[in-house]
C-alpha positions, 0 to 999 in steps of 0.5 A: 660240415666235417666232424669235430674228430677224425674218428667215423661217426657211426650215427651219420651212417645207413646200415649198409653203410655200418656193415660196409663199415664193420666187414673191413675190420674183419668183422661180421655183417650182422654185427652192424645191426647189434650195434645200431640197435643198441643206438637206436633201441637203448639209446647207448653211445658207448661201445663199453655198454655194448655187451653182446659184442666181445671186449675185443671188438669194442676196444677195437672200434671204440678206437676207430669210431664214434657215436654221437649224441644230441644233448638237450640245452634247454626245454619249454613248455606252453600253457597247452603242453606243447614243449620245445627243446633246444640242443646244442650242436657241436660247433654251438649252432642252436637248433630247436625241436618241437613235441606236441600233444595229439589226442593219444600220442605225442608228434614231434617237429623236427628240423633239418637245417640250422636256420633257413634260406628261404626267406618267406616273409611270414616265418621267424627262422627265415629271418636269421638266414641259413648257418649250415645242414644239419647232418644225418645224426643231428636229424635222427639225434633229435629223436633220440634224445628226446625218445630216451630222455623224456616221459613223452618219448614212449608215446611219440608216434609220428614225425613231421620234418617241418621245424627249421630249414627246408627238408629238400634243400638238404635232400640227401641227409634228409633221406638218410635220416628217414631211412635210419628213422624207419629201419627195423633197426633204426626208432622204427618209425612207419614211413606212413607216420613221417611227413616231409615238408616243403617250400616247394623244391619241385626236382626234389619233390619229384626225387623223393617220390621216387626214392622213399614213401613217405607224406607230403607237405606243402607249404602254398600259401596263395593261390597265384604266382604275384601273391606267393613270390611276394611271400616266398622268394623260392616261387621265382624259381619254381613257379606255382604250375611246375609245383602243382603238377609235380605235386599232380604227380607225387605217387601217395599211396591210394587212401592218403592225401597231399596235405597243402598247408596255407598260413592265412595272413589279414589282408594278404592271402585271406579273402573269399576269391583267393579261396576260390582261385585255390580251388581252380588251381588245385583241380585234380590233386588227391589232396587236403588242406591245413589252414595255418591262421599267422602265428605273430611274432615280435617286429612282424607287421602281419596280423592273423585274420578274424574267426569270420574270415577263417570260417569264409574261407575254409567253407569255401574249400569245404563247398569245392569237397576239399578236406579242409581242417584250420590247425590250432595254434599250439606253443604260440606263448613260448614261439613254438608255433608254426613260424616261430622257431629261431634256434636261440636260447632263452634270454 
């Protein structure tokens, strides 16, 4: 996507790319660093609020570049806390983040694509079909904003890239994103608090073990190639072995685990041998699960499963030594939950 002005959008740029940025106006190096502090440490968007750095040089580079903020649109917020925030983006496409409360932080959800490709049946965001990638400021710029302009900013700890979209289907202003979220410049987030979650890109899964350490997600959602194409389309391309085994590979560091997260669905994915075939496929991976009972949705005919198949199954991961922890359902009264974003206004 080009931006709306001709302008350099400063909040797009790593800050190699801003001290690139800076030394060919004559400037120096470490004045990239005082600007993305002011950015990401103040939350300031306007060069004139900059005062560490000369009037000169801020009538010369608010000429030449820009930096963007994400307005927040609209917030709702659950009988259980859970708020999800809509922003507006410069061409008017809607994106949603989601802030849940954990027992001494806050978590945000945020998402890396308008809408999403994929098409898995069991996910609302799918249904609306990919409008384009989200560049490295919306992603960053869904943090910020809500660091700097809600009570639950101060206490938001961790970041899992799992609102809409696919992460790896936009790897490189993904990447760029995580690495303006961690730098000492940057919100500062550890890279142990990030999670990226995925359908299963197996390239990109390998790429990103090589290029940053971060968590990782997967979104498995049945234990055989016949069930998760059915539910998954992207299985077609890349199958369940090739998946496993470049998740056999990721490099997590020695006391962290895949997290493999499993959406169960009444009568589809949810019975005791699916559980039992998990265990054989997943042989050997350093891992955990999060079971995701189906969060339902207008006009979807899946149904979430019983508490007493919930427990049949996750027992049966728990008797292989698998951790193993059922997610709760959080937001679910204002489509916040897993599966229900769609990045539309409130009608």
């Amino acid at each position: 996507m080009k931006s709306y002005s001709d302008k350099p959008d400063l909040s797009n740029m790593s800050l190699e790319e801003i001290e690139d940025f800076i030394s060919h106006l004559g400037k120096e190096k470490y004045r990239a660093r005082q600007i993305m502090k002011w950015m990401y440490r103040f939350g300031i968007s306007s060069f004139d609020e900059m005062t560490n750095l000369s009037k000169v040089f801020r009538e010369e580079i608010k000429e030449l570049a820009r930096i963007t903020s994400l307005p927040i649109e609209e917030i709702q917020e659950s009988i259980d806390g859970t708020k999800k925030v809509l922003f507006r983006l410069e061409d008017d496409s809607l994106i949603e983040s989601v802030l849940i409360r954990e027992k001494n932080h806050w978590t945000q959800c945020v998402s890396t694509q308008a809408g999403c490709a994929m098409g898995c049946k069991f996910c609302l965001t799918g249904r609306y079909g990919l409008k384009r990638n989200l560049l490295p400021s919306e992603i960053v710029g869904q943090i910020t904003a809500l660091l700097f302009n809600t009570p639950e900013g101060k206490d938001m700890k961790s970041i899992v890239m799992m609102g809409m979209g696919e992460p790896l289907a936009n790897y490189e202003n993904t990447l760029k994103a995580i690495k303006i979220i961690t730098s000492d410049v940057g919100p500062g987030v550890s890279k142990r608090k990030i999670t990226v979650s995925t359908y299963g890109i197996t390239p990109m899964i390998r790429r990103l073990g090589e290029e940053v350490s971060v968590n990782l997600a997967v979104s498995l959602n049945a234990p055989d190639d016949e069930k998760r194409t059915a539910l998954m389309p992207v299985n077609k391309k890349y199958p369940l072995k090739e998946l496993i085994d470049a998740c056999r590979e990721y490099p997590m560091p020695r006391r962290r685990m895949i997290t493999f997260e499993y959406i169960l669905i009444d009568g589809i994915n949810d019975s005791e041998e699916d559980a039992k075939m998990l265990t054989s496929l997943l042989r050997g991976v350093h891992c955990k699960f999060n079971l995701i009972p189906f969060n339902e949705f207008p006009e979807s005919d899946f149904k979430k499963p019983s508490d007493k198949k919930i427990r049949a199954f996750q027992n049966i991961l728990i008797k292989h030594h698998y951790t193993t922890m059922v997610r709760p359902s959080k937001g679910n009264d204002i489509l916040a939950a897993c599966g229900q974003l769609s990045g539309r206004a409130r009608e």
